[in-house]
N, C-alpha and C positions, 0 to 999 in steps of 0.2 A: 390547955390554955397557954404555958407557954410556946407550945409552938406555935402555935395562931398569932400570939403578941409577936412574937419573931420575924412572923413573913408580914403582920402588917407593916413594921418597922421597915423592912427588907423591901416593902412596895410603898414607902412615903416618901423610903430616900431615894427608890427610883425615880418615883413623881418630880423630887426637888432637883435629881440629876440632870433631868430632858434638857434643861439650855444646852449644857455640856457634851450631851449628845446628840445637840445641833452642830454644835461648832466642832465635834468632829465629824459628821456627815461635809459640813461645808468642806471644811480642812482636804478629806480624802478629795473630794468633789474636784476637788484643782486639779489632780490626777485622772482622775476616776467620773468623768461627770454622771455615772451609771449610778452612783452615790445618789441623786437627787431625783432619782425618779422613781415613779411608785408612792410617792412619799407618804399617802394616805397606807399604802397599805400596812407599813411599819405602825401604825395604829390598828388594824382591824376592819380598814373600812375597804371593801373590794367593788367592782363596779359588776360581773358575772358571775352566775352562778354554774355549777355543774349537775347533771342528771345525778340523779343518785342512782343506785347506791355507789359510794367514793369511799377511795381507799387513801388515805395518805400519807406521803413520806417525805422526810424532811431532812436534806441533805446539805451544811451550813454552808460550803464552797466548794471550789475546784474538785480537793481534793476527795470529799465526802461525795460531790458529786457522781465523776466518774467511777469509784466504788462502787456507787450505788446498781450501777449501767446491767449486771445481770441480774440484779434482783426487778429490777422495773420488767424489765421483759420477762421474768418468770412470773412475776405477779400480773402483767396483761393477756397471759396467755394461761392463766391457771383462774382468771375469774373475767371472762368475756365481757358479761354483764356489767361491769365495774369500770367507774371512770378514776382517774388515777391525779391526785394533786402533789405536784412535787414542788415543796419550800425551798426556801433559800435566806442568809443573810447578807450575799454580796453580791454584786454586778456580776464579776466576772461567773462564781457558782452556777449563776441564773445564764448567762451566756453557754457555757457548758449545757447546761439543762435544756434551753432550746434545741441543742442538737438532736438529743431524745423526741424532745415534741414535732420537731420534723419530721424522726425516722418512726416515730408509732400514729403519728396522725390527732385528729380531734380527742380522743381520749383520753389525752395525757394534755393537763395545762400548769400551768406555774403560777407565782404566786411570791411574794415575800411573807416569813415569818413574824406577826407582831413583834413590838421589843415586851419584854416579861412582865408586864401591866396587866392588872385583873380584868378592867375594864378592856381593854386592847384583846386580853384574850378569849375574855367570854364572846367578841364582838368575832373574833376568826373562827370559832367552834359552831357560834350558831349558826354564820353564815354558810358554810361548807358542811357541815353536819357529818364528818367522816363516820366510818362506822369503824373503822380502828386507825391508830397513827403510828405510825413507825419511826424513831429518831435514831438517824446515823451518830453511831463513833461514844462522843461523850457530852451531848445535849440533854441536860438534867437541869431543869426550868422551873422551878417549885411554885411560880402562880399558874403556869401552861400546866402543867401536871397537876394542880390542887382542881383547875374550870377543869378540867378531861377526868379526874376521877369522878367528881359533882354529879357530872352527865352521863357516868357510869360506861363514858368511852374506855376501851384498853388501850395502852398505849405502851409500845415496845420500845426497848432498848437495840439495836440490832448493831452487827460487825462492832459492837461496844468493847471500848479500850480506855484504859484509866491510868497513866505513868504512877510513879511512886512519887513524882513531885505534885500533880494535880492529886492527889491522895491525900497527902498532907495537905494542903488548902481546903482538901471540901472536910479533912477531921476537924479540923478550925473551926468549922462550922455546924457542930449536930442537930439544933434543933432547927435549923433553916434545909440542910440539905437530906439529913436520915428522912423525914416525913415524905419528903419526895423521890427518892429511892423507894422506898419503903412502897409507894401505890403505883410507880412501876408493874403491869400486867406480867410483863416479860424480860429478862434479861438475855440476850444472845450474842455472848462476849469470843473473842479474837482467842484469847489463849489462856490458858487455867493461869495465869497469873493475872489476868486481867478481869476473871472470874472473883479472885479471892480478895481483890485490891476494891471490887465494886461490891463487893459483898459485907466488905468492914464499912462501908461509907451506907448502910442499911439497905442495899440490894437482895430481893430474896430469890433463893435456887439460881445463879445466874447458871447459864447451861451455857457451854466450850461448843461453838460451831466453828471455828475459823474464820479464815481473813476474806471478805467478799474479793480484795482485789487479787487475791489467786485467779478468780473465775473472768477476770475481766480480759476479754481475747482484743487484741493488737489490731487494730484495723487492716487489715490484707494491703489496701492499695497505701496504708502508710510507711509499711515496712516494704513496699517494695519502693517507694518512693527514696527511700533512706539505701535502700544497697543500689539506686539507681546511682545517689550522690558520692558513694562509696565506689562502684565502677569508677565513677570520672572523677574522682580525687587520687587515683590509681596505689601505688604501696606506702604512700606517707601515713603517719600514724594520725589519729585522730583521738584527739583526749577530750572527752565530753564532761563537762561539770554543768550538773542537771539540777534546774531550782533551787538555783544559790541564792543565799538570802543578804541581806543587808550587811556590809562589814567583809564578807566572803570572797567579794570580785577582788579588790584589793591585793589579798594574800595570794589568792590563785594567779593571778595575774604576773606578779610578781615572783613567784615561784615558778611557774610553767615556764617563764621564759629565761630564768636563770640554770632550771635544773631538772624541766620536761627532755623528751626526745628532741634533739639537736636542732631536725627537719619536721618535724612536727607540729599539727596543727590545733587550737584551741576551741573546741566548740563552746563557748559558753552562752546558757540560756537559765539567763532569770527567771525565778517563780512569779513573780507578782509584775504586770502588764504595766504599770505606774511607775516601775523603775528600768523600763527600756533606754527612755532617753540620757537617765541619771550614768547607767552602765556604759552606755556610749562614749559620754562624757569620760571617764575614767579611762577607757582604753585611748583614747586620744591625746589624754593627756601623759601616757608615758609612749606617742611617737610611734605607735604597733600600727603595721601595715592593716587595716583590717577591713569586713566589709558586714555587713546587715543582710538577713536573710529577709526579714520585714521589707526591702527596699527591692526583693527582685535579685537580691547579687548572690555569685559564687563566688567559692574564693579562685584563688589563682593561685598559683606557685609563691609569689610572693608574699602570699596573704598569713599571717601569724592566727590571728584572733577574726573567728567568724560568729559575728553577735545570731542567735536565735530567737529573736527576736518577734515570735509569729505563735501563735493560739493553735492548740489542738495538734501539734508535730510531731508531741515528743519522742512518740514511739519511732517517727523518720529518723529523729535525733539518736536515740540509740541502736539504731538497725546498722547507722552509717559511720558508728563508732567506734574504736579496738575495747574502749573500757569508760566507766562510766565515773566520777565523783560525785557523789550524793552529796547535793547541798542540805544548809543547815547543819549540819554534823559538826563543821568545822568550829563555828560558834555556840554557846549554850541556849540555841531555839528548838535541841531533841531531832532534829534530823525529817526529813521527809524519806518515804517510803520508797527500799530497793525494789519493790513487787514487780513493777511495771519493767522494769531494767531487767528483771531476769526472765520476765515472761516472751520479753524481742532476745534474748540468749546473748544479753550484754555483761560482761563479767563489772562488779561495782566494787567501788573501793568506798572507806565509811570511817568519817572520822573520828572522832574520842565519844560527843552529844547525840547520843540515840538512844535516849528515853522513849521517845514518844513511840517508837517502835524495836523495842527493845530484844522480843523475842525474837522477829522477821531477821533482825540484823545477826545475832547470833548464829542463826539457824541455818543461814546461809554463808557464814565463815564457816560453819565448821564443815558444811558439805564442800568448800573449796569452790562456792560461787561469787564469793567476797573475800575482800580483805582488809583488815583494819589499819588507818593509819594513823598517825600522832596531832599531824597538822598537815599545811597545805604544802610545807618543802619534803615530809617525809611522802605527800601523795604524789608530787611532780619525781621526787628520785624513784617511786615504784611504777609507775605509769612508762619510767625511761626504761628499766630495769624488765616488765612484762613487755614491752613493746622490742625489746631487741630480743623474746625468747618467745617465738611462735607457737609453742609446743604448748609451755605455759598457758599462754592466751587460750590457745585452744582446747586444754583443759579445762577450767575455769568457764568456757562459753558453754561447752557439754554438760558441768555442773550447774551453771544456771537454767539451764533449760531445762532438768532433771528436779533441779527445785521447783520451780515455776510446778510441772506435772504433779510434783508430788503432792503437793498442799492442794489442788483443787476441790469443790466438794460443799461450801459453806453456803451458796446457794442453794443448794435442797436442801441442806438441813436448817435454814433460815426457813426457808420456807413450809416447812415442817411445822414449825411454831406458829409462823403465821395462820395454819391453817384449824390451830387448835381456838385460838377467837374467830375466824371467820367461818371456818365449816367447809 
């Protein structure tokens, strides 16, 4: 009984919330007009249906998205018969995700994820009628999971990862979050520490398959796209700072050009699409020769700072780079993930905030595919530092790419489980 009074509580203050998260739908909207569309569906209400039987999987953004990229093809090629719905909660994830429903055709279609409303969810469950669901990363929904147990749907946990900061938030919460752990079908977690951290928050048996983005392969013509820019940028060095976040451009910026490689060039590429123009603004304003990949430009000899400014590259981005900085790390947002960096055999540097992927980041210092640094002047004096020692770099890029191979794998064992609810 009290956990029932918990989540009704938990679903009256979401009810009273909805202005608030109107006016952040608008708010993003300014940026993002991709914010306002759908807008029925973030209630439940859809306009198509899919043949059944449907599998579905629900990948929050970008980043869950493209993780997701070999499980959807192993799961379209290991159940023919099955059409396949892949959620979302933002624009850009859902942009991502069309790429997929371009490259598999009619049986893959999209979708926005209700917001965690009873009503809202019972209305996406019966509409779609999955016969199992699958949630990337750390999407733990306690009214979407209370309607999916109801209907006796399974509903997995998959490539699930849980920091020791989001740990302590959901222990804050036991009778709201344990219930819903707890009817979790399946847990299929990144790393036995992320097993044991989802398993106090009342996850049961989580089972250690690894990281899906080991298995995610580099698009061929994007990597050559990126050692094309690298030919004709000729031996100047290239410092990539990859999905930097808010606060981040600033100190890089500002660092690179006092205590980067002398002749040296700056690739930087924001995470988030809404802050291209912000980031522009900022390099302009401290007078750097620079130029917009979004615009068609290369750089030139003179050019300091080349903004990346362009969807779906990134792997060009790192192809055409001596070394990488993982943004996020710098400030306390836990970092985004070196996987993809090491998988194009980019050596990454990683600054103090890697929570959110704690063990990848390790894992790959101690193989000598990364390096740890303090901040963003101690990452411009080591970027000067490997770029004047070839030998270096190219130890480091042989380690990357040795990492990358080694961890593959989580794919079939994902799929393993998947196959213990579908057959």
């Amino acid at each position: 009984m009290i956990r029932l009074a918990v989540r009704l509580i938990y679903s009256a203050l979401f009810y009273l919330a909805q202005p608030l998260v109107w006016l952040r739908l608008l708010w993003r909207a300014r940026r993002q007009p991709g914010y306002l569309r759908h807008f029925g569906e973030r209630y439940g209400f859809y306009a198509g249906r899919l043949p059944p039987p449907l599998i579905w999987l629900h990948a929050v953004s970008v980043g869950e998205t493209r993780a997701a990229e070999p499980l959807i093809g192993a799961l379209l090629a290991d159940y023919p018969e099955h059409s396949l719905l892949l959620t979302h909660m933002t624009p850009t994830g859902r942009a991502v995700g069309a790429e997929f429903a371009g490259k598999y055709g009619p049986r893959l279609t999209q979708a926005y994820l209700p917001y965690d409303l009873p009503d809202a969810c019972a209305r996406f469950l019966g509409h779609f009628a999955p016969r199992a669901g699958l949630l990337m990363e750390t999407e733990i929904w306690p009214n979407l999971i209370a309607a999916a147990h109801a209907r006796r749907l399974p509903l997995l946990l998959v490539n699930a990862r849980l920091s020791a900061r989001s740990q302590r938030g959901y222990l804050r919460l036991p009778p709201l979050i344990r219930p819903a752990a707890q009817k979790l079908a399946a847990v299929a977690a990144q790393t036995p520490a992320d097993a044991r951290r989802l398993e106090s928050i009342g996850a049961r048996q989580a089972r250690v398959t690894g990281n899906l983005k080991f298995d995610v392969t580099p698009a061929p013509e994007k990597l050559e796209l990126g050692a094309a820019w690298r030919r004709s940028l000729g031996a100047r060095p290239v410092c990539l700072a990859a999905s930097t976040r808010d606060g981040e451009e600033e100190l890089i910026l500002d660092a690179f050009v006092r205590l980067g490689p002398p002749d040296g060039l700056l690739l930087l590429v924001p995470r988030h699409p809404q802050r291209f123009g912000e980031v522009a603004a900022l390099i302009g304003e401290r007078k750097l020769p620079f130029c917009r990949r979004g615009a068609g430009q290369f750089p030139t000899p003179e050019t300091r700072v080349w903004l990346g400014d362009s969807m779906g590259e990134m792997p060009a981005y790192f192809a055409a780079a001596d070394l990488a900085l993982i943004g996020g790390t710098l400030r306390p947002f836990g970092g985004q993930n070196l996987i993809e960096a090491a998988a194009c055999g980019c050596p990454a540097l990683a600054g103090p905030h890697t929570y959110n992927f704690a063990q990848a980041t390790e894992d790959a210092i101690s193989c000598g595919a990364a390096r740890r640094v303090a901040d963003a002047a101690d990452a411009a004096r080591t970027a000067r530092e490997l770029c004047a020692d070839p030998a270096a770099l190219a130890a480091m890029r042989r380690a990357a790419a040795e990492f990358s191979r080694a961890h593959r794998g989580a794919t079939a064992r994902t799929l393993a489980i998947v196959r213990e609810f579908l057959g």
